[in-house]
N, C-alpha and C positions, 0 to 999 in steps of 0.2 A: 504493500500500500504506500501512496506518494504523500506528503505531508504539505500539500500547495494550502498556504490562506493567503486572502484577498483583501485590501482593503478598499475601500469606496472613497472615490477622489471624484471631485465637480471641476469642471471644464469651464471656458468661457461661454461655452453655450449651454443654454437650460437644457435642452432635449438632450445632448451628452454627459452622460459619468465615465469615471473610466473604473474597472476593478483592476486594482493592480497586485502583480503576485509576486510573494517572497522568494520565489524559483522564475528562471526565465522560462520561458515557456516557447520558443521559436526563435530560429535565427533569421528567421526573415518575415516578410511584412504582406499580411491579406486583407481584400478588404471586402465586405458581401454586400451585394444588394438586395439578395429577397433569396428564396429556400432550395432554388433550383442553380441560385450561382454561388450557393456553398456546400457543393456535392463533395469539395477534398475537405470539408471539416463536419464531420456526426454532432460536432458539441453546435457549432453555428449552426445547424439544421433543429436542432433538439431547442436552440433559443427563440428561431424565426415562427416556431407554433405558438409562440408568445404574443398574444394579437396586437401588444405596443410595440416591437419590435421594427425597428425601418431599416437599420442598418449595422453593420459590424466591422468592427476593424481590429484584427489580431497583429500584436508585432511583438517584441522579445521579452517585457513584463508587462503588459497588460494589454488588458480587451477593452475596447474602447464600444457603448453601442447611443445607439441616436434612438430615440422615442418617436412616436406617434404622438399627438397630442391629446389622445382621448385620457392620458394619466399625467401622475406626475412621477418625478421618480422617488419621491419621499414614500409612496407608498406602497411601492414594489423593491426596490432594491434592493432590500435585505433577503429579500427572498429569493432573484436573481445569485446573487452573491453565492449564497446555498445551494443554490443550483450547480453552478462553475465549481463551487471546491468539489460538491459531493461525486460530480463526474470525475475531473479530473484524478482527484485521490482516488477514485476505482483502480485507477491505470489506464484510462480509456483514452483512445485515440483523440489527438487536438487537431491536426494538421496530418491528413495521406498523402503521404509521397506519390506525387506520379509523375509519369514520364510520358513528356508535351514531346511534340515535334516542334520543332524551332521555325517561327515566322520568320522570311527574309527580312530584314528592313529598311525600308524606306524613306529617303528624307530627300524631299526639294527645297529650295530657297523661291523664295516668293519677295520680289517689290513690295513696299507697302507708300503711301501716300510721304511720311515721314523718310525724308532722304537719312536718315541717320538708324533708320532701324528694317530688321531685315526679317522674314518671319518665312519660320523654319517646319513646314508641316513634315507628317511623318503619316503612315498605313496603319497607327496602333495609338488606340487611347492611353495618354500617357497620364491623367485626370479627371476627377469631375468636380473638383474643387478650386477654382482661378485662383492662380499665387503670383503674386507680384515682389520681387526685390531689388529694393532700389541701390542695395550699393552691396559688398560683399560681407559685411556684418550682419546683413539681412535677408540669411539662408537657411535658418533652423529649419525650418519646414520641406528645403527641397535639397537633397544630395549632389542634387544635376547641377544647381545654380552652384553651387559649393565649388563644384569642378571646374564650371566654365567659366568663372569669376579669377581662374588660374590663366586665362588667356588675356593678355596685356591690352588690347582693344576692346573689352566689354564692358560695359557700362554701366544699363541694367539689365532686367531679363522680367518676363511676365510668362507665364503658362498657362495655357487652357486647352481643354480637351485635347486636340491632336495635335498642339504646332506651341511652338515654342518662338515667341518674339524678342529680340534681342535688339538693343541699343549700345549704338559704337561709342568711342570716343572721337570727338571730332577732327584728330591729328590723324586717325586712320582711315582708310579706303577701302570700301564693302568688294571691288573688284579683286581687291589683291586679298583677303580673307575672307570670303565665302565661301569658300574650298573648305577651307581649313573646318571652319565651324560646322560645315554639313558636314564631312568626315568624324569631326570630335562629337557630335551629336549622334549620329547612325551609330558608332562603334560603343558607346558607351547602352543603350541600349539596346544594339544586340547581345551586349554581355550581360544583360539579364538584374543590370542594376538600377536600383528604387532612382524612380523620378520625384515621388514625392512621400515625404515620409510618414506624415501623423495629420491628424485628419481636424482638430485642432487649430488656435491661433493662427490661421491665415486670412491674409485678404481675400475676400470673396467678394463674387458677385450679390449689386442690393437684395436679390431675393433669398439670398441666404444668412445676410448678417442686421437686414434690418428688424428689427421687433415689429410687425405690418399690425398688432392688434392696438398697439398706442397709437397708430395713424389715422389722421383724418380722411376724408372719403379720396380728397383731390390728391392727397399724397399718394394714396393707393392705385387711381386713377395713374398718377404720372410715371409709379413704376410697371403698372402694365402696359403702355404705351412704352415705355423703355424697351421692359423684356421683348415686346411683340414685334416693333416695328424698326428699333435703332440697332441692339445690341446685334442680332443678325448681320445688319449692314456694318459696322464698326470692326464686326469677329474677323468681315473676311477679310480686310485690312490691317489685319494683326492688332485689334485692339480691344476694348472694353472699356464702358461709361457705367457707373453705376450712382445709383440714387445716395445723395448725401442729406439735403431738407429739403422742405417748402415752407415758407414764411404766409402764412396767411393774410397777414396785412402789407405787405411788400410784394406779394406775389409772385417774389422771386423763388427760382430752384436753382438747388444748389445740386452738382456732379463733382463726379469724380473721374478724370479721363485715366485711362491704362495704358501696358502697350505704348504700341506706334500712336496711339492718342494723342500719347502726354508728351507734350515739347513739340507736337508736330507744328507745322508755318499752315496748315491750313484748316489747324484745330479751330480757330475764333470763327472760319466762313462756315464749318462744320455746325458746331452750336448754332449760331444766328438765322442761317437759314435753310439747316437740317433740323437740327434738333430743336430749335425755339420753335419757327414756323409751325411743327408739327404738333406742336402739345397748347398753341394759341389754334390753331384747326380743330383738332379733337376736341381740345377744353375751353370752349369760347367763354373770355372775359375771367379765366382763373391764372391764367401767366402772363407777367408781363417783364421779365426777362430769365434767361439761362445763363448762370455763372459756374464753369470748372474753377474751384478753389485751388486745383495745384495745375493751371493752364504755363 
């Protein structure tokens, strides 16, 4: 019998705890989305019949899982908790080993609007949680950024789903290092190493880090009009805008540019008469201007 106990640790988001365990438990890092895409873990399949249960993420001492809203976790947890030691200390399988065939990988470079950033798609979800680091102190969250922040010409880096956006230094020339970066990129995940690591403190997209039940109607209004009709147009130019406020009496909303967004020379004509225009159409007589706080 294994002697695993768990403590209960709270996250910066409500719907996440982590249990975290006095034994590591994996040397590597999984994450689940629902009961059929965590067929190599029996314990994550045995939690997902849990009806609050949305998501899971296993990595070397602790299980980290995200709620439903139907609860809280004040009143389940303990018994969660109970659940992970009593399995585990059986000796029951966490993680089965199997053996993938290996995806080729693939990475192009792609132009983006922003002459100083280059955005780097690839054939494989490398996220679904948008991270953004702006200088090289600020890579807890992604191993990848950690590595390529080792390259003398990079500046910052943003992640989302399949492509990875990078910002040069302006003494450098995207002709003479794009080679480079699309090789150090392919090669690094075809080796099979984490793009991102914990699921946790990152910058995310507004619909993940805003609290939408303290929002007023127009707030809510103005992030579905974000998600719907801008963030699409913005992704495939290697970027991301997400909701920061809306002032009621000022009328003003506040963003957040990402990416090739941020610092780009045709961010201000972007806003003004992409993104303002659209949300005075849709929401007549509730905007009366769009301000990026870090343009």
């Amino acid at each position: 019998m294994s002697n695993f106990k768990f403590t209960i640790e709270s996250t910066t988001q409500d719907s996440i705890i982590k249990f975290t365990s006095n034994e590591v438990l994996t040397s590597g890092s999984f994450q689940y989305n629902n009961i059929d895409d965590a067929k190599a873990s029996p314990l994550s399949q045995q939690l997902f019949h849990l009806p609050f249960v949305k998501r899971i993420f296993i990595t070397a001492n602790f299980i980290a899982i995200e709620r439903f809203d139907i609860i809280q976790w004040a009143d389940v947890q303990d018994e969660v908790k109970e659940q992970i030691e009593a399995y585990l200390n059986n000796d029951s399988v966490l993680i089965q080993e199997t053996v993938t065939k290996k995806v080729a990988i693939e990475v192009y470079a792609e132009s983006t609007p922003n002459p100083e950033v280059r955005k780097f798609v690839t054939n494989k979800l490398l996220t679904e949680i948008d991270i953004e680091c702006k200088n090289n102190t600020d890579t807890a969250n992604s191993p990848i950024a950690v590595e390529l922040f080792t390259l003398p010409f990079v500046k910052q880096i943003f992640i989302s789903e399949n492509y990875i956006s990078i910002t040069k230094t302006t003494e450098s020339n995207w002709e003479e290092v794009t080679s480079t970066t699309r090789d150090f990129i392919r090669q690094y995940i075809a080796d099979g190493k984490r793009v991102v690591s914990i699921i946790e403190n990152v910058t995310t997209t507004a619909s993940t880090t805003t609290d939408t039940k303290d929002l007023d109607e127009t707030s809510l209004a103005i992030i579905s009009i974000l998600d719907e009709y801008i963030k699409p147009a913005v992704a495939s130019d290697g970027g991301n805008i997400a909701f920061e406020s809306y002032d009621p009496e000022t009328q003003v909303v506040k963003v957040i540019l990402q990416g090739a967004c941020s610092g780009c020379p045709s961010s201000t004509m972007t806003l003004k008469s992409g993104i303002e225009n659209t949300l005075k159409q849709l929401i007549p007589g509730k905007v009366s201007e769009v301000i990026a706080i870090n343009q």
